[in-house]
C-alpha positions as CSV (number, residue, x, y, z in Angstrom):
1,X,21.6,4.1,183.0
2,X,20.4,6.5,180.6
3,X,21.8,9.8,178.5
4,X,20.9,12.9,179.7
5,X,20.6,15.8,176.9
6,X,21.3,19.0,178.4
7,X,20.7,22.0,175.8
8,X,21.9,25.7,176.4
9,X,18.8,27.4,178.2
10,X,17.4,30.6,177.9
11,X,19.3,33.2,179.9
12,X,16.9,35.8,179.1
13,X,17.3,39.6,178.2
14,X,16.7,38.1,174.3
15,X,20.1,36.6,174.4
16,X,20.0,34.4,171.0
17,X,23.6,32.6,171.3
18,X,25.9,32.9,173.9
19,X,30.3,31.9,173.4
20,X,31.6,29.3,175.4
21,X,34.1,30.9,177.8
22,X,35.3,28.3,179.8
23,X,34.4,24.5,180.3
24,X,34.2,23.8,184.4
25,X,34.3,20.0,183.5
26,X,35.6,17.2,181.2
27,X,34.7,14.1,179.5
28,X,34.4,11.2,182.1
29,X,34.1,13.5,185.1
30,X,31.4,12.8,187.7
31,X,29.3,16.1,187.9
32,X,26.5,17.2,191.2
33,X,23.2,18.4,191.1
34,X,23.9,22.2,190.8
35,X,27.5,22.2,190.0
36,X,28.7,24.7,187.8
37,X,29.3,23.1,183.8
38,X,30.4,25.5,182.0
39,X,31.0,29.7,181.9
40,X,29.3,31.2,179.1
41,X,30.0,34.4,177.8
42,X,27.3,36.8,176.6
43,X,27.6,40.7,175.6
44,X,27.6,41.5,179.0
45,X,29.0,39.0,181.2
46,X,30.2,35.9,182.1
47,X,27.0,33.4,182.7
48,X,27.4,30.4,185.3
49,X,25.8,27.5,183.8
50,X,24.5,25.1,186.2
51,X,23.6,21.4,186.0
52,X,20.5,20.1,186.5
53,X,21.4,16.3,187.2
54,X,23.6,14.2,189.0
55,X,26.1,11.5,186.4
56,X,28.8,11.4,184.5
57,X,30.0,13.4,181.8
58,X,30.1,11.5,178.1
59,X,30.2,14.4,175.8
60,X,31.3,17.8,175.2
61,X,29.5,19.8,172.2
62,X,31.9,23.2,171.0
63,X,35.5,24.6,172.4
64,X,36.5,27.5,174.6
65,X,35.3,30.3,171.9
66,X,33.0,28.5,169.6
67,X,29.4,30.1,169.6
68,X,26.1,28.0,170.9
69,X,22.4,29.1,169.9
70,X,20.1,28.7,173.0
71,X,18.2,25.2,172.6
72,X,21.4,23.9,171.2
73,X,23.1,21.1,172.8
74,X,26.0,21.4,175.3
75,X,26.7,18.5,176.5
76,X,25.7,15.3,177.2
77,X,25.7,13.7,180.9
78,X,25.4,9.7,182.2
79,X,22.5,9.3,184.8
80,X,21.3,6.4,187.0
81,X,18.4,5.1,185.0
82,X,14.9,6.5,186.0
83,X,16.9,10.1,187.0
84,X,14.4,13.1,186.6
85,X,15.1,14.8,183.3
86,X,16.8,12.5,181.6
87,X,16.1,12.2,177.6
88,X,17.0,9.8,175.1
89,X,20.5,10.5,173.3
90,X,19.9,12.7,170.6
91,X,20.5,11.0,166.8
92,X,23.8,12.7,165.2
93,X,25.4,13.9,168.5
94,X,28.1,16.3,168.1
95,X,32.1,15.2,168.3
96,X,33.3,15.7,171.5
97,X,35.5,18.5,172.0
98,X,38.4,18.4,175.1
99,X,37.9,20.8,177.9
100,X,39.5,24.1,177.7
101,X,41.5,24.6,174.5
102,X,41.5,27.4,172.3
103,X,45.1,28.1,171.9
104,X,47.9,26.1,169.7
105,X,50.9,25.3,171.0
106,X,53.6,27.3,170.1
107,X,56.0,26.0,167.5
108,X,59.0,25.5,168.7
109,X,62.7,26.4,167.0
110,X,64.8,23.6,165.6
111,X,67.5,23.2,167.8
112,X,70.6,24.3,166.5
113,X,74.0,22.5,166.0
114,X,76.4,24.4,168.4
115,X,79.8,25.3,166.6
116,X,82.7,24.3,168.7
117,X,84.4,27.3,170.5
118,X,87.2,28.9,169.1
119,X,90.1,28.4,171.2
120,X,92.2,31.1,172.6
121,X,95.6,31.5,171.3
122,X,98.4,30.7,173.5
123,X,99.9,33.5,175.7
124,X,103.0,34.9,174.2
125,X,106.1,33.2,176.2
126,X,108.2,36.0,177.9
127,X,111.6,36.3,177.1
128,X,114.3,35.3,179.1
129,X,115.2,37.6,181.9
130,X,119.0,38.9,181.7
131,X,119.9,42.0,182.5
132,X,120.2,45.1,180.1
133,X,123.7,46.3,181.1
134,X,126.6,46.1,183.7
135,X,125.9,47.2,187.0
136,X,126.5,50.7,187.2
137,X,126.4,51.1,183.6
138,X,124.2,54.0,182.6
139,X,122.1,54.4,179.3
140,X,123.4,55.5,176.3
141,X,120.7,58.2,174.5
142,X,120.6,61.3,172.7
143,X,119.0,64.5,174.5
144,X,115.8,64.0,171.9
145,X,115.4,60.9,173.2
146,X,115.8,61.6,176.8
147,X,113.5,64.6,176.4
148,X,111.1,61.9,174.8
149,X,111.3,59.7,177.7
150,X,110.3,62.3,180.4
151,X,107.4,63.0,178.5
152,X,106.5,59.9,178.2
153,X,107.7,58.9,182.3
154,X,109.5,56.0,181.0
155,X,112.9,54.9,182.7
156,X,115.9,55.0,180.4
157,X,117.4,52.2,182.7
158,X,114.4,49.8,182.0
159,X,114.5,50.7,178.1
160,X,116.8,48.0,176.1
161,X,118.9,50.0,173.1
162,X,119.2,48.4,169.9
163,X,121.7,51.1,168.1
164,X,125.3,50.6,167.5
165,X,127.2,50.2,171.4
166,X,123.2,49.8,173.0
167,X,122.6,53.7,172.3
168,X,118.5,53.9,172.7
169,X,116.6,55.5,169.9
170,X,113.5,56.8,169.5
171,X,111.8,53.2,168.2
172,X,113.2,52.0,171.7
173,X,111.1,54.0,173.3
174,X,108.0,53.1,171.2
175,X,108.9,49.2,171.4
176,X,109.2,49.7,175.1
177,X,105.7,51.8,175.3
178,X,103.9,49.0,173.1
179,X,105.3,46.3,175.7
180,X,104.2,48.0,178.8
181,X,101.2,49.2,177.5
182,X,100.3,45.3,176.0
183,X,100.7,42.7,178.3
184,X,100.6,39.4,177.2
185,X,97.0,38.5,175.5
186,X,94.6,37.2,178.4
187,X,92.4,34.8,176.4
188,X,89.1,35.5,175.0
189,X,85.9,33.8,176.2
190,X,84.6,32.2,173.3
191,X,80.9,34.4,172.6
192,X,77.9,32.2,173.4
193,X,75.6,30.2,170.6
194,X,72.7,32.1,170.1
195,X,70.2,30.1,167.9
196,X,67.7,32.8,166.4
197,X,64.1,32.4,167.3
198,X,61.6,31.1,164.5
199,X,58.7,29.9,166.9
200,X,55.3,31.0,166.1
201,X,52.8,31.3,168.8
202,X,48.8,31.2,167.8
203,X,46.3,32.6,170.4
204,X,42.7,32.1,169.2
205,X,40.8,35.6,170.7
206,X,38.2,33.9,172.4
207,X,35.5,34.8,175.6
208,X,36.1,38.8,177.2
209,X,39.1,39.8,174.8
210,X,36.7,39.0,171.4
211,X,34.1,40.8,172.8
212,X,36.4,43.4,173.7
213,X,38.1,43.6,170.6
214,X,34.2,43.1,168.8
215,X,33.1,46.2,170.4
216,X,36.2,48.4,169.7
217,X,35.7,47.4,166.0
218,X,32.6,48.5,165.7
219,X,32.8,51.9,167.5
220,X,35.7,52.8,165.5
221,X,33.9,51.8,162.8
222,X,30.7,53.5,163.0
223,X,31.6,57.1,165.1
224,X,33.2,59.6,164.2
225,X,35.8,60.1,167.1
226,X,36.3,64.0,168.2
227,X,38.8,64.1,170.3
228,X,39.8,67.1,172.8
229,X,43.0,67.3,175.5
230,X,43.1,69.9,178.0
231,X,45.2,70.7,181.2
232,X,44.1,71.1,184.9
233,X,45.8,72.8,187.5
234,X,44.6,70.2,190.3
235,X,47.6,71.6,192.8
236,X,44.4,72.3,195.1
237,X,42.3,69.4,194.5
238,X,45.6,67.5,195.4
239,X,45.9,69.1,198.8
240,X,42.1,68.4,199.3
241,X,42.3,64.8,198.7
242,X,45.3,64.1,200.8
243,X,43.9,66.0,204.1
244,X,40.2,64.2,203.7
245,X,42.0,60.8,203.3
246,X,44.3,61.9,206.1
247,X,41.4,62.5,208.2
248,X,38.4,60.4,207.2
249,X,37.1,57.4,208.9
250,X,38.0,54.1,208.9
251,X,35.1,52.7,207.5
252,X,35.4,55.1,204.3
253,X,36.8,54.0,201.3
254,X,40.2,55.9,200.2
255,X,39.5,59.4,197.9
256,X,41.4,58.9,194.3
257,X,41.0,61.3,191.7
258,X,38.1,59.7,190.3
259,X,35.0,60.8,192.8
260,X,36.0,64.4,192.5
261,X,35.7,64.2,188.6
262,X,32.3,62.1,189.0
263,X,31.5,64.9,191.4
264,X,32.2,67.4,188.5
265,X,30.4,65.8,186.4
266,X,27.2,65.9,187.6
267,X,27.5,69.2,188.4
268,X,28.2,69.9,184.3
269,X,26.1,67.6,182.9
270,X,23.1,69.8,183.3
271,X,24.2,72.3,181.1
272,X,25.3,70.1,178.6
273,X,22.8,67.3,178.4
274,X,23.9,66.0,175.0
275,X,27.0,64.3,176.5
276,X,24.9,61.8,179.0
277,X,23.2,59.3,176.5
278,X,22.6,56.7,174.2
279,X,22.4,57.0,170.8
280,X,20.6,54.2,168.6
281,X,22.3,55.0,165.1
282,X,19.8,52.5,163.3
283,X,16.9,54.0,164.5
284,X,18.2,57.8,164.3
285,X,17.5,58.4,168.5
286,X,19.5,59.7,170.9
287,X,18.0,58.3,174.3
288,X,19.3,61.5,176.6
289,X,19.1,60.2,180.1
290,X,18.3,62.7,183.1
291,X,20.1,60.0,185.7
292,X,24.1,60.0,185.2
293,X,25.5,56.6,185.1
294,X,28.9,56.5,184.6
295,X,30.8,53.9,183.6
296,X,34.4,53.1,185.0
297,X,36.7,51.3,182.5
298,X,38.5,48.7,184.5
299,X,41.7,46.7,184.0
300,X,40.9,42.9,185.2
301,X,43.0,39.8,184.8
302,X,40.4,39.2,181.8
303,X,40.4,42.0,180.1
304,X,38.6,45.4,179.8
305,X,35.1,45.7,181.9
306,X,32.9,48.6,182.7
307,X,31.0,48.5,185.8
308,X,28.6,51.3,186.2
309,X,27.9,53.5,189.3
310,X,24.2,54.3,188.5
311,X,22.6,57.2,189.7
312,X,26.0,59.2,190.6
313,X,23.7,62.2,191.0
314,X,22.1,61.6,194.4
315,X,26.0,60.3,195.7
316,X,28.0,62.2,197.8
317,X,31.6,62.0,197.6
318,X,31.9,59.6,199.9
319,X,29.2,57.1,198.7
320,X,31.0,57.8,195.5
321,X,34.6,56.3,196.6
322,X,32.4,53.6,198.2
323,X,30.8,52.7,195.1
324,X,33.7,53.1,193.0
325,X,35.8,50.9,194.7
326,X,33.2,47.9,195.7
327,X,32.2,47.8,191.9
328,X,36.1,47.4,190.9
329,X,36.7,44.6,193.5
330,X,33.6,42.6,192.2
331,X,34.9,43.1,188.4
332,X,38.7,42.1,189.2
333,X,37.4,39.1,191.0
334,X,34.9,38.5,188.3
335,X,31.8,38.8,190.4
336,X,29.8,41.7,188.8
337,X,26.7,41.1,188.0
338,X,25.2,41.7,184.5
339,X,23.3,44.7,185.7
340,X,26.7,46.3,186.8
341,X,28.2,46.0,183.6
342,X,25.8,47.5,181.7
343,X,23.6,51.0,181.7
344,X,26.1,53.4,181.5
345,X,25.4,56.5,179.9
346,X,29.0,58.4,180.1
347,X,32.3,56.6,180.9
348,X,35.3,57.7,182.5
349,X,38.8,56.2,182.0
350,X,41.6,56.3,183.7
351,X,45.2,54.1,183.6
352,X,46.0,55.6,187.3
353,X,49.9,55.7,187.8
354,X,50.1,54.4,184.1
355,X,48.2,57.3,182.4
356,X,50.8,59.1,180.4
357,X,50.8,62.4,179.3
358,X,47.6,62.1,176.8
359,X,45.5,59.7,175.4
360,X,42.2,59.4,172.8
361,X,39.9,57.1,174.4
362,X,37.3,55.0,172.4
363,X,33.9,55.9,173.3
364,X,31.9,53.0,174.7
365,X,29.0,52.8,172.6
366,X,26.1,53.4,172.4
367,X,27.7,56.4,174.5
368,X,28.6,59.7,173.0
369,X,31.3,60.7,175.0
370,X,34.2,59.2,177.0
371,X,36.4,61.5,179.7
372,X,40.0,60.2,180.2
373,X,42.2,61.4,183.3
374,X,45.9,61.5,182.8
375,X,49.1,60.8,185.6
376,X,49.3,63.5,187.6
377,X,52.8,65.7,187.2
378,X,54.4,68.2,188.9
379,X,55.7,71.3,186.5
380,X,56.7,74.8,186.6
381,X,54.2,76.7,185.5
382,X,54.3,80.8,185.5
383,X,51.4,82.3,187.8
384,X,50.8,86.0,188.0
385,X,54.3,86.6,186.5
386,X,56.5,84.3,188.7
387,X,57.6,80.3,188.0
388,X,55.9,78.0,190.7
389,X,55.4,74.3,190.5
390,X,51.9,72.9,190.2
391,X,50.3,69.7,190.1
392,X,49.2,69.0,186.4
393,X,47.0,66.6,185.5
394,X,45.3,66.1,181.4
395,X,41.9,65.5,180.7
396,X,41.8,63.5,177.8
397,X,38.3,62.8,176.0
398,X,36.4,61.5,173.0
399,X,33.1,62.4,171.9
400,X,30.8,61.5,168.9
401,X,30.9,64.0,166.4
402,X,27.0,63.2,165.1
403,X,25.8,64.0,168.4
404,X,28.0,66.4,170.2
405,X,29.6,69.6,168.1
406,X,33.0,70.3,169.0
407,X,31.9,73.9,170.6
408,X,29.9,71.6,173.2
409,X,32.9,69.3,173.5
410,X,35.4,71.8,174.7
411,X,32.8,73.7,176.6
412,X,32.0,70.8,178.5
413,X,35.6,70.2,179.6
414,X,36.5,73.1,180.2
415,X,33.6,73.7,182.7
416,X,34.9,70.5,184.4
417,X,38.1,72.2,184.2
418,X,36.6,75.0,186.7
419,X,35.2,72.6,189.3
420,X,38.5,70.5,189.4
421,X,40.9,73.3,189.8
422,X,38.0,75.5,192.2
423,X,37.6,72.3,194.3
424,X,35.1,74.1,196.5
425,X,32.5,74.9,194.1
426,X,32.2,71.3,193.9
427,X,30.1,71.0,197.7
428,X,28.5,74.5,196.5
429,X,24.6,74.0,195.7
């Protein structure tokens, strides 16, 4: 038997150090040729790290989140003696670190010392049922308080007097009231023991949501966000999309909102060339691209990706819903490719039902401008004079102030303004 050393190899695309998103295996588990080790996590995407040899697993080098240089050593695997590849255990290994990991368990609250119950005063015993007077005997009152007791629909008869011969009085009447109107007490359910909670959960940000949050940091940090909201009318666009998905093929992919703005898009890029590109800040270049790939910011179970439709200028918008939708099921089930998350020159995003009224995206850098479409609304909104309802939809967008001027900003949306709400002009050469 002999130690295999197996180091973190080069993945290429000058990827110094990758992060350890997910260990596949654990200490003492037997492990294939070729069977997946570990995910690693690079600025793109997940990377599936395979192994070369056949054994038994002895040693785990770093956590879920720690950060390995390529050459560095992952892990350390068991062979049968003479296997191909297999190298003399390292001096100094590593400690060995437990699969998975990377968040504490939560602290839980002291339990708390329930306080008995309080217990519910007796009912009240009724008194003794006798009657008020003789048969035939009828109530002794003055007018006042007769008049009273009509007001109040009581029955003199029912009302015991407590004045001189049983003549009611007024206080009678209120003594009877309070009676009838307060039955004996029903007991009270004694309110449940709430212990207040103290626990404190820690979550490590490690793998997609560091990155993530790494990449918001910095383009916060280093643009200068412009931000710009407008309105659309997309009442026609609306009725557009609902006949061509009522009567397109079954082999086509359902119309959203989304390839009629990427539609748009190319068609207003032209004339305003500074919004498609990259700019290098620490070289002072803005790399303005001819081709339009736009990025889609998607919602996956791990976070925030951006697959990229490249070349959205030679799609129809047909190929474009195609696109569009065979990228999003690769990221949600985490099988884009690196090349698919990366590239973009423009991004859209959009929360679908869960848009809101407005919103002030962060541009994906090195972009320079990010276009954000809003939940679509019906309003009343007054046309030529009169109150109709329209379909309303906000464009919300963000755009880097050192590259794009605010003029160029607004102009820009509002041109996609045009082609959204003149759906037509959109299949016009």
């Amino acid at each position: 038997m002999s130690l295999f050393t197996f180091k973190l190899p080069d993945i290429g695309e000058g990827i110094a150090e990758c992060e350890i998103a997910t260990w596949r295996v654990a200490v003492g588990d037997v492990v294939k040729e070729d069977q997946p080790l570990v995910d690693m996590l690079t600025d793109k995407a997940a990377v599936e790290i395979p192994s070369p040899v056949a054994g038994v697993v002895k040693e785990l080098h770093g956590a879920a989140g720690d950060k390995v240089a390529v050459g560095a050593v992952l892990l350390l695997i068991e062979t049968a003696a003479g296997a191909a590849n297999s190298l003399p255990r390292e001096a100094g290994g590593g400690s060995t670190a437990p699969a998975g990991g990377g968040v504490s368990p939560p602290v839980t609250a002291p339990s708390a010392t329930a306080t008995p119950p309080p217990q519910p005063s007796p009912a009240s015993q009724g008194r003794e049922s006798k009657p008020l007077r003789a048969d035939g005997e009828k109530p002794l009152a003055a007018p006042s308080v007769r008049k009273r007791a009509r007001e109040l629909g009581i029955d003199l008869a029912e009302v015991a007097g407590s004045k001189k011969g049983g003549r009611i009085g007024h206080e009678d009447l209120e003594a009877h009231q309070q009676g009838a109107a307060s039955p004996s007490p029903v007991p009270r359910l004694p309110s449940p023991v709430v212990a207040p909670a103290t626990n404190i959960e820690q979550v490590r940000i490690i793998g997609l949501r560091r990155k993530i949050a790494e990449a918001m940091q910095r383009a916060k940090r280093n643009i200068p966000h412009f931000a710009y909201i407008e309105e659309v009318d997309v009442t026609e666009l609306e009725a557009l999309r609902v006949h061509l998905n009522a009567s397109k093929r079954p082999d086509q992919a359902k119309l959203t909102v989304l390839p009629f703005l990427m539609r748009a898009m190319v068609k207003a890029v032209p004339a305003f060339p500074m919004v498609n590109g990259q700019y290098d800040d620490e070289a002072g270049i803005f790399h303005r691209h001819g081709a339009l790939h736009i990025g889609i910011a998607a919602q996956t179970s791990q976070g925030l990706v951006v697959p990229v439709v490249k070349h959205a200028e030679t799609l129809d918008l047909w190929a474009s819903a195609a696109e569009l939708k065979r990228l999003a099921d690769a990221a949600k089930t985490g099988k884009a490719k690196r090349e698919e998350l990366s590239g973009s020159t423009i991004t859209i995003s959009s929360l679908g039902p869960m848009g809101g009224i407005a919103s002030t995206p962060v541009i994906n850098a090195p972009e320079v401008a990010i276009v954000g479409v809003n939940k679509m609304v019906e309003r009343p909104m007054v046309r030529n004079g009169q109150i109709v309802v329209r379909t309303m939809m906000n464009i919300s967008s963000s755009f880097d102030h050192r590259i794009v001027d605010g003029w160029d900003a607004a102009s820009f949306i509002q041109r996609l303004k045009q082609y959204l709400e003149h759906p037509a002009t959109l299949f016009m050469p």
